[in-house]
Structures are given as C-alpha cells and as structure tokens.
GULUMPA-606296 format. One record per residue (C-alpha): residue in three letters; chain; x, y, z. Coordinates in nm, 3 decimals. Each point is the difference from the previous one (the first is absolute). Layout:
BEGIN
(node "ALA", "A", (X, Y, Z))
...
end
This chain:
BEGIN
(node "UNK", "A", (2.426, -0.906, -2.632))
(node "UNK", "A", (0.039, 0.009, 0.352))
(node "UNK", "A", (0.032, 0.353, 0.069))
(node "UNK", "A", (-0.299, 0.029, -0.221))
(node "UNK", "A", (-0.221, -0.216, 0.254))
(node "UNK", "A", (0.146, 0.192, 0.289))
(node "UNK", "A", (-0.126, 0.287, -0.149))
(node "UNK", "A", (-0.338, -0.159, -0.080))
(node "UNK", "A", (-0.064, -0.153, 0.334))
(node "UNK", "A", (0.201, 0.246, 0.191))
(node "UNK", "A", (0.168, -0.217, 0.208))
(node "UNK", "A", (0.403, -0.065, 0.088))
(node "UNK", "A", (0.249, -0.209, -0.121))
(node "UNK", "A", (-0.063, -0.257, 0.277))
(node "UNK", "A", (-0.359, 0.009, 0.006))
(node "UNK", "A", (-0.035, -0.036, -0.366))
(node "UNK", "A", (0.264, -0.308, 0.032))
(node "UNK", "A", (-0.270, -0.153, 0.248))
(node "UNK", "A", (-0.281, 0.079, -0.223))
(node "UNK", "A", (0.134, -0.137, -0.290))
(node "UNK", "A", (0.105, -0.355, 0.206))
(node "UNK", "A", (-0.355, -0.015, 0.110))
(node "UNK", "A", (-0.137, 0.025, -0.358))
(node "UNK", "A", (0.220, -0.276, -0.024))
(node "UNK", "A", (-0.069, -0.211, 0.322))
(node "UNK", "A", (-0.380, 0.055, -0.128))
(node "UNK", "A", (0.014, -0.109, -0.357))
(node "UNK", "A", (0.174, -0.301, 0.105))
(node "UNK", "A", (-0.215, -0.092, 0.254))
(node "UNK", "A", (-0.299, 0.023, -0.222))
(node "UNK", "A", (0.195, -0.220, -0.237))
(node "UNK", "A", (0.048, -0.272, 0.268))
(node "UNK", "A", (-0.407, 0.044, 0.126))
(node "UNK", "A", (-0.142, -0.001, -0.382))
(node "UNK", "A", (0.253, -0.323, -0.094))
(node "UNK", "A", (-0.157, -0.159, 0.322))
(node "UNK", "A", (-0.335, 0.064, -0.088))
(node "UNK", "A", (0.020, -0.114, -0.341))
(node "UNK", "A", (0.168, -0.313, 0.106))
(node "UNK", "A", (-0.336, -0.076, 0.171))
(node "UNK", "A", (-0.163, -0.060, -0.304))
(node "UNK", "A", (0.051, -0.207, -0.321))
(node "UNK", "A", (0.001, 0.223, -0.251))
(node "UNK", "A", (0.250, 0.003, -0.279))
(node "UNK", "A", (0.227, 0.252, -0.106))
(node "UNK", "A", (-0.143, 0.158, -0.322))
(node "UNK", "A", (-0.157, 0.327, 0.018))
(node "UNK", "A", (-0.231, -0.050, 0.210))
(node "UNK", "A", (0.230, -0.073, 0.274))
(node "UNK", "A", (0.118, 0.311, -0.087))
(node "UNK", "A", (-0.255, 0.230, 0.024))
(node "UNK", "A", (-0.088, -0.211, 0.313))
(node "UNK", "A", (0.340, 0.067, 0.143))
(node "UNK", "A", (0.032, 0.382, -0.092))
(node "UNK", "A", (-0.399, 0.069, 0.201))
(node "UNK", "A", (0.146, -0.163, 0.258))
(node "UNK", "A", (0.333, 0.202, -0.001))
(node "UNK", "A", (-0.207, 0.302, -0.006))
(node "UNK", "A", (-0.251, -0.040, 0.272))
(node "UNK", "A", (0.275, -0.148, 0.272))
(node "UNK", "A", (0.322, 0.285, -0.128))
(node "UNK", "A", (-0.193, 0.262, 0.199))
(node "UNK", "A", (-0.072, -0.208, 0.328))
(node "UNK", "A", (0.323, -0.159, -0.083))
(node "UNK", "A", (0.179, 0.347, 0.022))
(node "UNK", "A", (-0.117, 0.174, 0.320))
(node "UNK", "A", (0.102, -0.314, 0.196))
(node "UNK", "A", (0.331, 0.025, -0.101))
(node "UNK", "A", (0.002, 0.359, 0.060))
(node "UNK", "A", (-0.092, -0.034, 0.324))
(node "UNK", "A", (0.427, -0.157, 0.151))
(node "UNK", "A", (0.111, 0.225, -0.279))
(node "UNK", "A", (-0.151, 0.299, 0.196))
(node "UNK", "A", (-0.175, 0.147, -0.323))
(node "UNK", "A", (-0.370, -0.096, 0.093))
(node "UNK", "A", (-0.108, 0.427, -0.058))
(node "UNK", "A", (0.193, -0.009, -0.334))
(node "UNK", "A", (-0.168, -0.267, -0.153))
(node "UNK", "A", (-0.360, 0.007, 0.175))
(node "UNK", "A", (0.033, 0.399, -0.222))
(node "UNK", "A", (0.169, -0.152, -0.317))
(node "UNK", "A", (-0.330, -0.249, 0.006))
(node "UNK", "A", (-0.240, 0.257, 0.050))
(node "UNK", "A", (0.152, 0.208, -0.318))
(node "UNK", "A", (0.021, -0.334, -0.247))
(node "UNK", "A", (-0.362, -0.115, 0.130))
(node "UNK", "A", (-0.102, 0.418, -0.089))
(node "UNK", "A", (0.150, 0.020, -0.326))
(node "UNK", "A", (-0.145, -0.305, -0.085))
(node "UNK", "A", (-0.369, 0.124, 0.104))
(node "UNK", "A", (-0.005, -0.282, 0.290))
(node "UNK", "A", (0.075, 0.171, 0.338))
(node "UNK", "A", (-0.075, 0.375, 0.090))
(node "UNK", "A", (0.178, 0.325, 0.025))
(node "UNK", "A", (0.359, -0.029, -0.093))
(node "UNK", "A", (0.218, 0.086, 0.237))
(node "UNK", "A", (0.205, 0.313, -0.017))
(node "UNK", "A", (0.342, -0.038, -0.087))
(node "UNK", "A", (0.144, 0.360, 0.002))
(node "UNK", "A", (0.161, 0.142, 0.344))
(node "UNK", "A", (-0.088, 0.283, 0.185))
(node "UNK", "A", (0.133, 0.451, -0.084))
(node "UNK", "A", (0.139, 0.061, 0.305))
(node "UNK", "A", (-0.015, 0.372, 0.095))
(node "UNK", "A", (0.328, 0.197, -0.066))
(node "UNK", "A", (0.263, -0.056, 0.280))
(node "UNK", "A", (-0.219, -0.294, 0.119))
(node "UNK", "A", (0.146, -0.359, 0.090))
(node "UNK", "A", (-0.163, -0.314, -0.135))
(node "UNK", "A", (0.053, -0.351, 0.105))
(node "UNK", "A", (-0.019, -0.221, -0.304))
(node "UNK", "A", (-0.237, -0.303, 0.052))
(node "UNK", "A", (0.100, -0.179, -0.341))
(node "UNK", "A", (0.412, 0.043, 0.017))
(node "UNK", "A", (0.055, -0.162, 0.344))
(node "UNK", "A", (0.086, -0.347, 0.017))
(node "UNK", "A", (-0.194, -0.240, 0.250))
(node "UNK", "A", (0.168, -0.028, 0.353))
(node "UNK", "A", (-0.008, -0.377, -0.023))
(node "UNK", "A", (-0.064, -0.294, -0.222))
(node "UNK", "A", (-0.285, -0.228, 0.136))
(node "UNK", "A", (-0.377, 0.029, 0.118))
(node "UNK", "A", (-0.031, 0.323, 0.186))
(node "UNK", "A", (-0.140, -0.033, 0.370))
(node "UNK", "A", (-0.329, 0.177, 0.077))
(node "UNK", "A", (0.023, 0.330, 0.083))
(node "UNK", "A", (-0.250, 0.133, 0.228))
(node "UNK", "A", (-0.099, 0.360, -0.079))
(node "UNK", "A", (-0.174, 0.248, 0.250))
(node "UNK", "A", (-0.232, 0.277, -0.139))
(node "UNK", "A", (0.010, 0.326, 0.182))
(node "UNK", "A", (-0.314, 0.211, -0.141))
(node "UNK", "A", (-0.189, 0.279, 0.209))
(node "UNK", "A", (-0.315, 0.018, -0.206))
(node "UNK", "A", (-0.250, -0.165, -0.239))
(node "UNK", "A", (0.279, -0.235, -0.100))
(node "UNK", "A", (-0.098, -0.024, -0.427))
(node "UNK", "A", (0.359, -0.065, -0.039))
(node "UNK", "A", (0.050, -0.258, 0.266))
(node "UNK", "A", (-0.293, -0.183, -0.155))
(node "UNK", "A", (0.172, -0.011, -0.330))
(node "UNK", "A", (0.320, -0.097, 0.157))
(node "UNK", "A", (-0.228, -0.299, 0.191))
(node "UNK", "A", (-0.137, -0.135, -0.339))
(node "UNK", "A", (0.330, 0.021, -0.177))
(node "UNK", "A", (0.167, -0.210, 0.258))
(node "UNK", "A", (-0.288, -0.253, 0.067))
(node "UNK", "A", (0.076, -0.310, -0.122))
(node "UNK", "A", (0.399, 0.082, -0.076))
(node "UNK", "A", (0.253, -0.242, 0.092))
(node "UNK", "A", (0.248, 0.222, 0.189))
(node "UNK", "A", (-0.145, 0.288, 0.151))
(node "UNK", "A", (-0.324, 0.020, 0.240))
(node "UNK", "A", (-0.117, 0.272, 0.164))
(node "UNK", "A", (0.024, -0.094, 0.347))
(node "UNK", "A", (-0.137, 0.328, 0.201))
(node "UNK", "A", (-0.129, 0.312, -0.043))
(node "UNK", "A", (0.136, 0.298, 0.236))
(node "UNK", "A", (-0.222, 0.329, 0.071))
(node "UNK", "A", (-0.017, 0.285, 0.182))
(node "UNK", "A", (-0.371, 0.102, 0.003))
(node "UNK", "A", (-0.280, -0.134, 0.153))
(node "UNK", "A", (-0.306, -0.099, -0.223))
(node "UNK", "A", (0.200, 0.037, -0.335))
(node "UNK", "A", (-0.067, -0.139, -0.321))
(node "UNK", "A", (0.279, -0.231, -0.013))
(node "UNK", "A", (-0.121, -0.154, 0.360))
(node "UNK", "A", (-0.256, -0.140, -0.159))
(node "UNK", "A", (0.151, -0.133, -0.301))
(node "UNK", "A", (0.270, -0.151, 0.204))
(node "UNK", "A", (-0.315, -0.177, 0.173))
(node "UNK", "A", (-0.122, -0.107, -0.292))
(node "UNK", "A", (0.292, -0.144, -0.153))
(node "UNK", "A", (0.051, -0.182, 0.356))
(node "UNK", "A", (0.380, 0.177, 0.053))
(node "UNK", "A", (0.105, 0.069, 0.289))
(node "UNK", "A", (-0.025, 0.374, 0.126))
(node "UNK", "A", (0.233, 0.201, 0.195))
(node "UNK", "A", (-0.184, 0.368, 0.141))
(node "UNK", "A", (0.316, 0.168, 0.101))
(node "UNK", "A", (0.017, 0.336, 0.216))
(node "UNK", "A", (0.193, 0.299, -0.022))
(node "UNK", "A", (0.185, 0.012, 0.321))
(node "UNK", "A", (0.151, -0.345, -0.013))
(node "UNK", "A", (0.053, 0.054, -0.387))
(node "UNK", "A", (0.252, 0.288, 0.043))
(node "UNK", "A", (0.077, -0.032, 0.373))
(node "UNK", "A", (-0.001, -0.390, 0.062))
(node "UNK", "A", (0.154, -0.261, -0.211))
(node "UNK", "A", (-0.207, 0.097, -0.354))
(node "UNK", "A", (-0.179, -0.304, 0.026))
(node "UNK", "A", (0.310, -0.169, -0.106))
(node "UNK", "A", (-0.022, -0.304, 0.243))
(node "UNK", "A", (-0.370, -0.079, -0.141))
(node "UNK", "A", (0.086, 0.023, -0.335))
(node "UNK", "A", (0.328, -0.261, 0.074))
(node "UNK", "A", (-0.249, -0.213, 0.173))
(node "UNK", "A", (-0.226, 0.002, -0.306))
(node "UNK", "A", (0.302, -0.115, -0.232))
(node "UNK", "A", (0.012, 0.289, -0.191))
(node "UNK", "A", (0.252, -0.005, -0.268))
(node "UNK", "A", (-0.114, 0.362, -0.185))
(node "UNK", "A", (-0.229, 0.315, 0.038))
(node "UNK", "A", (-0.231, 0.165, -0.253))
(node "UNK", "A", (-0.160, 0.313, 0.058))
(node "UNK", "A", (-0.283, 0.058, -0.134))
(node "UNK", "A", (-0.112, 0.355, 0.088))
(node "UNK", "A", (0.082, -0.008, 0.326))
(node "UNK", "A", (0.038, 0.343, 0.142))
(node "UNK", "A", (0.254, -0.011, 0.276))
(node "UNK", "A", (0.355, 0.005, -0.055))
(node "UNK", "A", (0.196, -0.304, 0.058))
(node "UNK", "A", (0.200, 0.043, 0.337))
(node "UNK", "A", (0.359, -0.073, -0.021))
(node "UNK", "A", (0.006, -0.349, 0.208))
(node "UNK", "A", (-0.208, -0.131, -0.259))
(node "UNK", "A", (0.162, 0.134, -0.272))
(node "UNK", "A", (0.332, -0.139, 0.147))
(node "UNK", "A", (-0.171, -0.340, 0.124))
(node "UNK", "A", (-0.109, -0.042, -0.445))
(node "UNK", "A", (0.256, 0.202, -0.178))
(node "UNK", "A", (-0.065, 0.002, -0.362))
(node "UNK", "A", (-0.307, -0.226, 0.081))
(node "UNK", "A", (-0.278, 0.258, 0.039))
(node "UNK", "A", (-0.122, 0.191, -0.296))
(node "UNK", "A", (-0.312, 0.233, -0.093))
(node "UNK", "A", (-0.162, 0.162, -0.276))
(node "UNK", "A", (-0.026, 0.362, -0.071))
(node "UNK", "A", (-0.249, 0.173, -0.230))
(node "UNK", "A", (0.222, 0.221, -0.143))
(node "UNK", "A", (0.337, 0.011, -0.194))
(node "UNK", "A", (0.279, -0.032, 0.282))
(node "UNK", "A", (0.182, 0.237, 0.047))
(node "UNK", "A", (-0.251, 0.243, -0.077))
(node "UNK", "A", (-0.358, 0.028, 0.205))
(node "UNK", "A", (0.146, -0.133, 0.301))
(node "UNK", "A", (0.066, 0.000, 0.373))
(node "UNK", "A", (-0.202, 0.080, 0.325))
(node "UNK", "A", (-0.356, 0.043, -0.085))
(node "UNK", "A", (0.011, -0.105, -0.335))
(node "UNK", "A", (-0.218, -0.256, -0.076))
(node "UNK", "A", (-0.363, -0.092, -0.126))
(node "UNK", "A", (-0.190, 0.302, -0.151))
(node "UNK", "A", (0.263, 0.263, 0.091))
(node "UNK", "A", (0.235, -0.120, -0.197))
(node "UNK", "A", (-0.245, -0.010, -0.337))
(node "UNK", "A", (-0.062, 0.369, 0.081))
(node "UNK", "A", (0.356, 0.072, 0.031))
(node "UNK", "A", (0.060, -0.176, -0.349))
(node "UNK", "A", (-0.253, 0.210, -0.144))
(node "UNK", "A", (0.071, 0.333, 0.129))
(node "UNK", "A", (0.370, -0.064, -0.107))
(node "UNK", "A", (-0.119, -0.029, -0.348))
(node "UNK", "A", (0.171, -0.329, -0.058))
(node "UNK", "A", (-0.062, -0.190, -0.365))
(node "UNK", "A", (0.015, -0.337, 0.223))
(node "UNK", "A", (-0.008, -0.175, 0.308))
(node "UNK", "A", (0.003, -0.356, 0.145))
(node "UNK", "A", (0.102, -0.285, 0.244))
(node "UNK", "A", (0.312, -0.008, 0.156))
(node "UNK", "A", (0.101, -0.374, 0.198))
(node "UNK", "A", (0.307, 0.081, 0.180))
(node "UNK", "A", (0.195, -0.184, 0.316))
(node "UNK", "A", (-0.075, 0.217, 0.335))
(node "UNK", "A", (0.238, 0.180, 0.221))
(node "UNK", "A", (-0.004, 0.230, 0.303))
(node "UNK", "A", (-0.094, 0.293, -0.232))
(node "UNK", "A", (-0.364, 0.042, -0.184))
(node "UNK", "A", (-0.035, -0.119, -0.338))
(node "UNK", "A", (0.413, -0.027, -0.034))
(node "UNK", "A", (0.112, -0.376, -0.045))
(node "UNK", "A", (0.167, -0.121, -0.324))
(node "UNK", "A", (-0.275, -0.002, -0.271))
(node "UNK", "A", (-0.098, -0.344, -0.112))
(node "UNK", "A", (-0.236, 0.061, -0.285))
(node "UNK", "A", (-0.233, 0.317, -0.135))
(node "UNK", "A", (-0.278, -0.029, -0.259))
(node "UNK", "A", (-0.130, 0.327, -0.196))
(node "UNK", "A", (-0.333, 0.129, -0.029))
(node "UNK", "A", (-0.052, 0.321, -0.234))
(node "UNK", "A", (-0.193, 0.320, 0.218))
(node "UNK", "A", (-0.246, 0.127, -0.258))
(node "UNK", "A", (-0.116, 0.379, 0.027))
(node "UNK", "A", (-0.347, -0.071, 0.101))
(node "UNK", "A", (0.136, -0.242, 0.295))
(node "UNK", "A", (-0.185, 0.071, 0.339))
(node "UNK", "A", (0.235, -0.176, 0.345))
(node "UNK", "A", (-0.284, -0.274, -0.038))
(node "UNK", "A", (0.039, -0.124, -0.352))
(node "UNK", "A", (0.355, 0.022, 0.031))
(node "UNK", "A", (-0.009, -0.229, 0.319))
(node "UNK", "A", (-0.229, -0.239, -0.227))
(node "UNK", "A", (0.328, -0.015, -0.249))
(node "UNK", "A", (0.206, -0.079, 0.284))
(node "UNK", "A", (-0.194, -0.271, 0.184))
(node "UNK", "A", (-0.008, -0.158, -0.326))
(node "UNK", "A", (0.408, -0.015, -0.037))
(node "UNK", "A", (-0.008, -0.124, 0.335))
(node "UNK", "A", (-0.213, -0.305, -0.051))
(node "UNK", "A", (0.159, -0.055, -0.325))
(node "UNK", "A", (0.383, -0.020, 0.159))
(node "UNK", "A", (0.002, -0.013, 0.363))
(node "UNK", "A", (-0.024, -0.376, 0.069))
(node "UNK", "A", (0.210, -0.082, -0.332))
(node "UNK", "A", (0.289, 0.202, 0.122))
(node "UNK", "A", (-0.009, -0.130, 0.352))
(node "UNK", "A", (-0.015, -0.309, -0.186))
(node "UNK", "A", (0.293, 0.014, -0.185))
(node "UNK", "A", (0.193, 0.131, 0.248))
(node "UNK", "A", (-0.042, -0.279, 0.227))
(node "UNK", "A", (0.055, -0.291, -0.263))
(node "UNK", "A", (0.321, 0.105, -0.193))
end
C-alpha cells in the first residue's frame, strides 16, 4: 500500500512518512475542534448530533490540515492535494497537474516531489530577488503568485535597462528596485554586497539577458535559477533566447518544444535541470505562435516550481 502511494504522490519514503503523520495530526485535531464545538451546545446525541458533528468535521478537516502541515514542512503538498479534491468535486478550479516533467535525452532533472524537507518546523521567509531585463510578464506572475504567501516575498527587483517594463511594475507593486550596470556587474563585486544588504536568500531570473558573473554565482550557489524557452540541452547557449530560439526550433524541424527551469552556472543555459514542460510544434507554427505556447507554460509553472522548491 505504501509503495502504491509513493507512486501516486511521487514522493520518498520519508516524505510520504511525514505526509501520512500530518493526515493524522489533522484528523485528530479536527476531532478535538468539532468535540469542542459541539460541547458548546445542548444538543443530544441522536442523529442529529451526528450529522451536526460530521458538517462540522468537514468544513474545519481542510483548515484543520494545512495548519498542521505547515511544522510538518508539507504546506505545497497539501495546499495541491486540496486543490485536486475541491476539482474533482466541481468546487475549486483547475486541478493541478500531477505528472512530472520528459526530460530531454542525456538531460539531468532535479526531482521536486522525491526530496525530503531540510527541516521540520515553520520555514523562515525567504526573500527572493527578480532579475528581468524586459517587459517583465513573468515577474508579474511570479509577484501575484507570491502575494499574500506565508514564506516567500518578493523583496526586490534587479535590472539592467533603463526604462524597462519590469521598472515599472516593480513601481507599481512598491518593491524595491536595483538598476545595475555592466562594468561593476562583471568587473566590481556583481552587485553582491547590495543584494546581502537586501537579505536576499535566492535569485530568479526572469529573462534577464546577461550572464551571471562568477562572484555571484559563487556568493548563491545553487540559489539562482532561470527559465529557458526551449528543451535544455538543446536550443541553447550565447544568443539564444527570445525569438531566436523559436526560429531555431522551427527550422530544426522539431515535433516539440518547451520551458526548461534549471539552476545557473558559469556556462549559458548549463545548470542541473530542475523541471521541463512540453508543448507540441505544429507544421503551420510561425516563431510568434510558438512563443504564445511558451509564455503560456511559463505562467502556468514558473512560480509553482520556484514554489516548491523553496518549501520542501
């Protein structure tokens, strides 16, 4: 039975142990807060009571469960398995996607659903810093996702052109803005002292064009990642990126493309892959519809990926 939910859930041995005591933790908790309630008012215990008692058990299970998933260190798990019981039952939206990502052959992915959390207890805040060069539609979506969440804020926005898109959404959003410049980028300190003095705990870019120097690379080590719009390792390097690498899908005659998330390192488009998502290339495909199909994977699993990496 239990490798059968490992399989389902696609999680370890330990993480499905802590999943399993917080389905626990939670239904006895709700026990305790129904019995309480109940105790509050005098009604006997025919069926009423019941039916009283089970309404109750229903509406505080749910509320009941994310707070205890919260020490266990399994808030993402059970925020998704919500979503896909309140979906099936026609009371929440879009269920989640449960199914992993098709790496490319000779590709490395990092699970995000087989590690086991680094610690057992609230996770601190972690303060993430966007690094986007242009109109910023995926630092927006990254914004909203993280809004109101209890753990991660975006706490500045870093960029390296004047009068971009993502200037003005940063003051909009009131974050605070970092406009960085090349010399002191590659030739000073990368901005790393600014970005410690900020509090920043990890580094999402977000079509950001210039390649990460190594002080800052060193300075976040396996704390900076970006997205690709292509399958890693194919369709990358120097001056890939945006529209030229669409074309390049196309001309290559490729069946599919797609989004690779991957950590960064001192080469372009090289770090361990973290996650891909497919998109099929249809014969009539133009470099502008397929960037459409892109920008849409994007929205869809940018934020939930840097999600789930940063609450294990």
């Amino acid at each position: 039975m239990f490798e059968r939910l490992q399989q389902k859930w696609k999680v370890s041995g330990s993480r499905l142990a802590l999943i399993l005591c917080t389905f626990a933790a939670g239904g006895s908790l709700t026990g305790y807060a129904a019995k309480k309630i109940m105790g509050q008012f005098p009604v006997e215990k025919d069926g009423i009571w019941i039916l009283i008692y089970i309404l109750l058990v229903t509406i505080i299970w749910p509320l009941a469960v994310l707070i205890v998933s919260i020490p266990f260190g399994q808030y993402v798990f059970f925020r998704n398995y919500l979503q896909r019981v309140g979906a099936k039952l026609g009371i929440s939206g879009k269920e989640p996607a449960m199914k992993g990502p098709k790496p490319e052959p000779g590709s490395k992915v990092v699970s995000l659903t087989s590690q086991p959390p680094i610690t057992i207890g609230s996770p601190p805040m972690t303060r993430v810093a966007i690094f986007a060069s242009g109109a910023g539609t995926n630092a927006q979506k990254i914004i909203d996702h993280f809004r109101q969440h209890p753990f991660i804020k975006v706490s500045l926005i870093v960029c390296n052109k004047a009068g971009a898109g993502i200037l003005k959404i940063a003051e909009k959003e009131n974050i605070p803005h970092l406009l960085i410049e090349r010399e002191k980028f590659y030739n000073g300190n990368a901005y790393v002292d600014e970005l410690k003095q900020n509090k920043i705990d990890f580094i999402v870019l977000a079509g950001f064009l210039w390649k990460i120097p190594i002080p800052l690379i060193k300075a976040f080590a396996q704390k900076i990642i970006n997205i690709h719009p292509a399958l890693l390792p194919a369709f990358g390097g120097k001056g890939m990126y945006g529209h030229k690498v669409h074309e390049a899908v196309i001309a290559a005659g490729k069946k599919e493309s797609g989004i690779t998330i991957h950590y960064v390192d001192e080469i372009y488009d090289h770090g361990q892959i973290i996650y891909q998502a497919r998109c099929p290339v249809l014969p009539d495909d133009t470099p502008g519809l397929l960037a459409q199909k892109i920008h849409e994977l994007e929205h869809e699993h940018f934020s939930r990926v840097i999600e789930e990496l940063l609450i294990k």
